[in-house]
N, C-alpha and C positions, 0 to 999 in steps of 0.2 A: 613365790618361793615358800612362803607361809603354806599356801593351801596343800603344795607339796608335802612339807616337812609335816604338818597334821595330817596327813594324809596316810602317810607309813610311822606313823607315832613317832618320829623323831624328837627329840628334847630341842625345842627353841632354845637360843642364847638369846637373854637377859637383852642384849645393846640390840637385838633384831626386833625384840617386842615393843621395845623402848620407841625405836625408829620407825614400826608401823603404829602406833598410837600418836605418834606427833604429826604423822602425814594424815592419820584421821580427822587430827584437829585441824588442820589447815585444808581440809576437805571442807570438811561441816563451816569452816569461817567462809570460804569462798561462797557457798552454797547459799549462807544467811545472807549474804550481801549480793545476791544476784549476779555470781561471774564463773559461772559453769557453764556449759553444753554441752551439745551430743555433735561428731561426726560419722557421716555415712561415708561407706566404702562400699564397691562395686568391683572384686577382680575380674580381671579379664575371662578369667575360666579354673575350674575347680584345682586344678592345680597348682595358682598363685599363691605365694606364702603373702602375696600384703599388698597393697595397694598407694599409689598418687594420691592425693586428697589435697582438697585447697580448705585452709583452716582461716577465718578469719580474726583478729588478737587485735582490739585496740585500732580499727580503722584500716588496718594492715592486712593483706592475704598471703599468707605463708602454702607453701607446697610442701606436704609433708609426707614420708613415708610410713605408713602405717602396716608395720610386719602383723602377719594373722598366723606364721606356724609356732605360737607357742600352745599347747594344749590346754593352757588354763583360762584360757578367753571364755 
């Protein structure tokens, strides 16, 4: 939504800038502490907006739906 709204110069609200800077930080802390990854997704065919995907969290494998039609991926 961010890249959006700078995108056609819209004016950010204040509590949006706020709430993408704190998910930065808790980015960058996951990150220094080794608990990030990457998943891979495969649709079926060009027309798929997202994809099945098996995520593994903590010893666990979750099946997760991974949507791909937003344009700002």
């Amino acid at each position: 939504m961010l890249k959006v709204m700078a995108r056609y110069n819209m004016e950010l609200p204040d509590k949006l800038v706020d709430a993408a800077k704190r998910q930065a930080k808790r980015i960058s802390s996951l990150k220094a502490r080794g608990l990030t990854g990457t998943v891979s997704i495969v649709p079926e065919d060009q027309y798929d907006n997202g994809a099945l995907s098996a995520v593994s969290i903590g010893g666990k494998t979750l099946h997760v739906w991974i949507g791909t039609a937003s344009s700002d991926m």
